[in-house]
N, C-alpha and C positions, 0 to 999 in steps of 0.2 A: 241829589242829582249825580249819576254814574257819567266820570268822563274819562274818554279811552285815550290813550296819545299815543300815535303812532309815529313813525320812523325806521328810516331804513331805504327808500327811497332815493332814485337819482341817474345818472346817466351809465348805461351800460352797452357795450358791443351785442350784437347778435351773438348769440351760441355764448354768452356770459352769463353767471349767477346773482343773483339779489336776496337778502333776506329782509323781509319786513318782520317789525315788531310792533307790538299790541298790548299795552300797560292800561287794564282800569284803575280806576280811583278805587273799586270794589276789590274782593278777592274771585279770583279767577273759577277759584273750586263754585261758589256761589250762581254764577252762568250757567243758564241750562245748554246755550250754546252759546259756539265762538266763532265767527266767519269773516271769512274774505270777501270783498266785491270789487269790482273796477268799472271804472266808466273813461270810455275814450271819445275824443270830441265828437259831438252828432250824433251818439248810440245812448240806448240806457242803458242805464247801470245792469249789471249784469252779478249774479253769484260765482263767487270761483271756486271756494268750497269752505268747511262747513267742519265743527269738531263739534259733537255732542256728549255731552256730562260723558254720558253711558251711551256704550256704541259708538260703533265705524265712521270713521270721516268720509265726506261726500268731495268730490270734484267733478269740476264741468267738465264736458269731452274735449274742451279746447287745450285743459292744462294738465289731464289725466297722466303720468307718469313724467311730468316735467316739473308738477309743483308738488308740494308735503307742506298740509297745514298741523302745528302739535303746538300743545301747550305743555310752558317750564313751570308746576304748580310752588318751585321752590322761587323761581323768579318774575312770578306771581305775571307770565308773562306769555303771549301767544306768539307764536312765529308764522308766516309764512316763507317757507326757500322757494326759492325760484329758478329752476337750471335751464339751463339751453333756451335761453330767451329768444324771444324773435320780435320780428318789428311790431307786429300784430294786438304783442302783450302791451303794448304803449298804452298810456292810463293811467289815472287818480283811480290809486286804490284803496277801499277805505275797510275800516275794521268793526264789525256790528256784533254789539252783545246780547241777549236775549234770555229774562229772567224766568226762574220756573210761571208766572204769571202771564209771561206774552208780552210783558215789557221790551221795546226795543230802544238800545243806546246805539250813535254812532260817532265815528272817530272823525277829524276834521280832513283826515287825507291824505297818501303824498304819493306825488307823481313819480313814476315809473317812464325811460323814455328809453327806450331802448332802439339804439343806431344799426341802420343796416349795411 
């Protein structure tokens, strides 16, 4: 069983940065993909973006040149940055792996709240 732990997570100003991190129990190169999602109270969960083995990273139009998903294969470890936050991005973000199979693992989560 693949379990992800994330952190990184917690209270931030508007127009401030956050990095979330994404550790499986697996090796990261083994992931056919890596991604982000957030869910904020009342909404579904939502993609925020998205690293594939092979090939370009995806993001949602919400977070297109505000966020950068990349994987550290030496710190066996995914990141998302976070810039210029706003109130908006507030949310349990959580971190989903995805094996060449179609297997999906997810992370347990951690809030993002960002003050306006």
């Amino acid at each position: 069983q693949v379990q992800l732990m994330e952190s990184g997570g917690g209270l931030v100003q508007a127009g401030g940065s956050l990095r979330l991190s994404c550790t499986p129990s697996g090796s990261i190169f083994s992931f056919h993909v890596m991604a982000w999602y957030r869910q904020a109270p009342g909404k579904q969960r939502e993609e925020v973006a998205s690293n594939p083995r092979y090939g370009s990273s995806w993001y949602g139009d919400s977070v297109k040149g505000r966020f950068t998903i990349s994987r550290d294969h030496a710190k066996n470890t995914v990141y998302l940055q976070m810039n210029s936050l706003k109130s908006e991005d507030t949310a349990v973000y959580y971190c989903k792996a995805v094996t060449p199979t179609g297997d999906e693992y997810w992370g347990q989560g951690t809030q993002v709240i960002v003050s306006s």
